[in-house]
Each structure stands twice: as C-alpha cells, then as structure tokens.
C-alpha positions as YAML, in Angstrom:
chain: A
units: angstrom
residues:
- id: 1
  name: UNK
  ca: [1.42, -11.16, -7.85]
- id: 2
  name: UNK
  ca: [-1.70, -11.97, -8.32]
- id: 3
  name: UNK
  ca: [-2.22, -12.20, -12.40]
- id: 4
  name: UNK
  ca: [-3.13, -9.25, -13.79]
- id: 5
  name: UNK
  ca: [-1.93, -6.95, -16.61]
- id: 6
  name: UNK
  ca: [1.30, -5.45, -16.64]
- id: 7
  name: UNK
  ca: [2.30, -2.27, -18.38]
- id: 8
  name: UNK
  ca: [6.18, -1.09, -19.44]
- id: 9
  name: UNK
  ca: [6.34, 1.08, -16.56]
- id: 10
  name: UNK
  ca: [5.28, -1.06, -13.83]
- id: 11
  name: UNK
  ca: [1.48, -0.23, -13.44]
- id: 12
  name: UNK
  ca: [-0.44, -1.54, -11.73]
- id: 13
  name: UNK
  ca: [2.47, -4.23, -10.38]
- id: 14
  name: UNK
  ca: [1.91, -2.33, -7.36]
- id: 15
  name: UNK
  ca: [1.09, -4.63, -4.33]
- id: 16
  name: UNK
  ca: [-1.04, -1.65, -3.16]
- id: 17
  name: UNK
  ca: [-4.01, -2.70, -5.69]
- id: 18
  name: UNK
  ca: [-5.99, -5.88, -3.69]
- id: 19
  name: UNK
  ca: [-8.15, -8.59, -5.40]
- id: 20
  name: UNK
  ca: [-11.33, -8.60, -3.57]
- id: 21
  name: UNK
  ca: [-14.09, -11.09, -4.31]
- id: 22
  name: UNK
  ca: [-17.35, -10.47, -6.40]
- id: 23
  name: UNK
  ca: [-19.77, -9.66, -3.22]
- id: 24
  name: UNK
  ca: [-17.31, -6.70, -2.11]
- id: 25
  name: UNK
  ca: [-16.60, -5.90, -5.18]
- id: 26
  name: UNK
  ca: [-20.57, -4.57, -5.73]
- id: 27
  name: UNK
  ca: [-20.53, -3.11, -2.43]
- id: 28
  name: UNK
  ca: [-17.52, -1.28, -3.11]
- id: 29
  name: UNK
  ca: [-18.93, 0.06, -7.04]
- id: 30
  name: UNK
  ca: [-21.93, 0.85, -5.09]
- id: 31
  name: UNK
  ca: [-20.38, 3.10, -2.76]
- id: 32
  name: UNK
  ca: [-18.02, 4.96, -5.13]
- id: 33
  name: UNK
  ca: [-21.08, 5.51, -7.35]
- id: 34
  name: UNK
  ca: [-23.57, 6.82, -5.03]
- id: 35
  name: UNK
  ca: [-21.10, 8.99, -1.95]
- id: 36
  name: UNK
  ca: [-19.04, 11.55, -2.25]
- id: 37
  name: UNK
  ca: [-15.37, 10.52, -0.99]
- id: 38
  name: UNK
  ca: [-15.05, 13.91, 0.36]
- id: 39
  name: UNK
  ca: [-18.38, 14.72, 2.22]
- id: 40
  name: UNK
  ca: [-20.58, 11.93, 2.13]
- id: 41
  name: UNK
  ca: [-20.73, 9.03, 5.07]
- id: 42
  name: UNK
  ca: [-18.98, 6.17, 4.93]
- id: 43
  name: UNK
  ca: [-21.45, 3.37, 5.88]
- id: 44
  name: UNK
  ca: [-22.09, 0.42, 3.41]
- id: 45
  name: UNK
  ca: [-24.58, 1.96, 0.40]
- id: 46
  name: UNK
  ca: [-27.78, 0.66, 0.32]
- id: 47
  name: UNK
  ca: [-28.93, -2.47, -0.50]
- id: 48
  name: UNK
  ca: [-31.09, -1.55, -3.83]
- id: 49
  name: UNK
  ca: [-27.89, 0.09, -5.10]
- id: 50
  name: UNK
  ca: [-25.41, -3.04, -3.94]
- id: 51
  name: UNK
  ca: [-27.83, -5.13, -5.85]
- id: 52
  name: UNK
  ca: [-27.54, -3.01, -9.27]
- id: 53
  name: UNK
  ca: [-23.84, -3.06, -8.80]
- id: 54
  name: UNK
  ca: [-23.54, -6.88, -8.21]
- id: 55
  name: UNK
  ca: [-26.13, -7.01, -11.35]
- id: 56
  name: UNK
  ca: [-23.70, -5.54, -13.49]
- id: 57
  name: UNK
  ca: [-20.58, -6.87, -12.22]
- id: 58
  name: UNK
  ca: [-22.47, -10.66, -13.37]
- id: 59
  name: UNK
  ca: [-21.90, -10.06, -16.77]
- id: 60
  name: UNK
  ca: [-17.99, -10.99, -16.28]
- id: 61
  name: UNK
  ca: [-17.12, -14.98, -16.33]
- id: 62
  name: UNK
  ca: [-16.76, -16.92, -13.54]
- id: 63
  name: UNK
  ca: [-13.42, -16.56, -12.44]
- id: 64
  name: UNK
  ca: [-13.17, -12.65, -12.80]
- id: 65
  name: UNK
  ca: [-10.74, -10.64, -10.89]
- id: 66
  name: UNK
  ca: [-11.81, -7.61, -9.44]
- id: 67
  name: UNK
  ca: [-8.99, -4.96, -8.11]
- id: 68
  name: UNK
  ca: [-9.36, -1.99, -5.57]
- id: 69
  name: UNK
  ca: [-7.14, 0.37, -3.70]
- id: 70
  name: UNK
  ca: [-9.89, 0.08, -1.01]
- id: 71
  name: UNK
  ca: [-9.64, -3.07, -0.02]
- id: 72
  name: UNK
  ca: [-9.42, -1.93, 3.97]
- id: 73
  name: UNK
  ca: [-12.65, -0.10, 3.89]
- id: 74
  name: UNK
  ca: [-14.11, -2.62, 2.48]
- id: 75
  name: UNK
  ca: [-13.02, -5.53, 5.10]
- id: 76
  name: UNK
  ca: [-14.04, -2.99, 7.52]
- id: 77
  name: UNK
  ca: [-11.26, -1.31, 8.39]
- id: 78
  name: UNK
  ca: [-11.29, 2.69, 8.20]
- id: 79
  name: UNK
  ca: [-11.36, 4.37, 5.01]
- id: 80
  name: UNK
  ca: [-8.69, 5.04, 2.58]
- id: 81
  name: UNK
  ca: [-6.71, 4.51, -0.17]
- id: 82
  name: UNK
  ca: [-3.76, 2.06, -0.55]
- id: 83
  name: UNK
  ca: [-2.48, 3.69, -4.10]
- id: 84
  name: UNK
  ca: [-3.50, 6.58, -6.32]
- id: 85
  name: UNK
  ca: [-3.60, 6.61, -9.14]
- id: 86
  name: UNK
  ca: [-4.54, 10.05, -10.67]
- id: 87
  name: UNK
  ca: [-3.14, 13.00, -8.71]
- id: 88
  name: UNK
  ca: [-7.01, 13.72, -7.17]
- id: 89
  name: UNK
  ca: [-7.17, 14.40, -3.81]
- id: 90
  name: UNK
  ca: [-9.56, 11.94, -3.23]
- id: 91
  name: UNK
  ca: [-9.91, 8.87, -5.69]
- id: 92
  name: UNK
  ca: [-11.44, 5.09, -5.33]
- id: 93
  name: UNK
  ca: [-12.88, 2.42, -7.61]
- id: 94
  name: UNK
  ca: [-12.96, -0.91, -9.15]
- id: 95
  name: UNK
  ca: [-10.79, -2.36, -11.92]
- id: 96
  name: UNK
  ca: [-12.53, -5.70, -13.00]
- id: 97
  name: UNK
  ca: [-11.82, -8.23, -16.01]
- id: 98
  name: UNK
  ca: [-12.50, -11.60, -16.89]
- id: 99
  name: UNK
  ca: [-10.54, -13.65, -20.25]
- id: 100
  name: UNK
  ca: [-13.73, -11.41, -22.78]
- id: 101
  name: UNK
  ca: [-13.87, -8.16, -21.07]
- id: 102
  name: UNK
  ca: [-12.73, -5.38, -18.58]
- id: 103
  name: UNK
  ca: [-13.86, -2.40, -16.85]
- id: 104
  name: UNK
  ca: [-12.70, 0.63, -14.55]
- id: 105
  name: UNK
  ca: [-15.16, 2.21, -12.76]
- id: 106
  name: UNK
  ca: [-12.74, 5.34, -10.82]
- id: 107
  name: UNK
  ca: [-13.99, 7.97, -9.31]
- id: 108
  name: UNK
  ca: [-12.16, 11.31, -8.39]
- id: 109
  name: UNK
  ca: [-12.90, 13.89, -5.74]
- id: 110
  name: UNK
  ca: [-11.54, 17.15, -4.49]
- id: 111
  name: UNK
  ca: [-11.87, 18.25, -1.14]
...
C-alpha cells in the first residue's frame, strides 16, 4: 500500500493503480491529453506538450503522489491498462494529490 485514499468499498486499494514519479507522470498527462487511445500512435507526445503537462503538475508540493493504471507503457513496456475504472473500452489517466490539493485527469475512449 502505498498511502493513498481509501473509500468504503475498496477503491482504489487496488494494487493495479502504480505510483509513478513526477517526470512520467507529465509524459503520461501529455499523452492521454493529446492521442487518441483507440487510433492514435503510441510514441512518447511531444516535448512542447510534456513540458505544459510537467508545468501544471508543479503546482502540487513536493512530495506529491501521482497514480496511473499505465504505469507499463510508461516504463516502456507495451500499452495497456492495469485497472479500469469506468466501463469504457478504452480508458487511461493520472490521479495526483499532494497534503492541499488533488486532481484526476481520465480520459475515456471507444473503439
């Protein structure tokens, strides 16, 4: 367990969501934000658009913990999706919080 909110059914206590670090966590927002899950490519987004993301990721404290259920894809292993939690077809993105603030950032596709 890695510290993060609990609910009374058990969200998100599932191992399946992974604590990435602050530098994957803006490539990651990047790439949910700017390619489709369902036609786009999968390369890393571009730089200008990694930048924005890690821009507004820096307004949580040091010490912020960023969650994913894409951590693979973004360690460089294939892509896909570890949990879901909608019932999309398709779904990534970035739960984030520090001891002020949070933010979800989930994006759903359909094939």
């Amino acid at each position: 367990m890695i510290g993060y909110p609990t609910s009374q059914d058990g969200w998100p206590d599932k191992e399946e969501l992974r604590q990435i670090e602050l530098g994957k966590a803006a490539e990651l927002l990047a790439f949910v934000a700017t390619k489709s899950l369902a036609y786009g490519g999968f390369g890393p987004p571009r730089e200008s658009y990694r930048k924005s993301a890690a821009a507004a990721l820096g307004d949580l404290e040091s010490g912020a913990v960023f969650l994913t259920n894409t951590a693979d894809w973004v360690s460089g292993g294939p892509v896909g999706w570890s949990v879901h939690l909608t019932n999309a077809t398709l779904e990534a993105g970035l739960i984030a919080y520090d001891a002020q603030q949070a933010m979800i950032y989930w994006v759903e596709e359909e094939a």
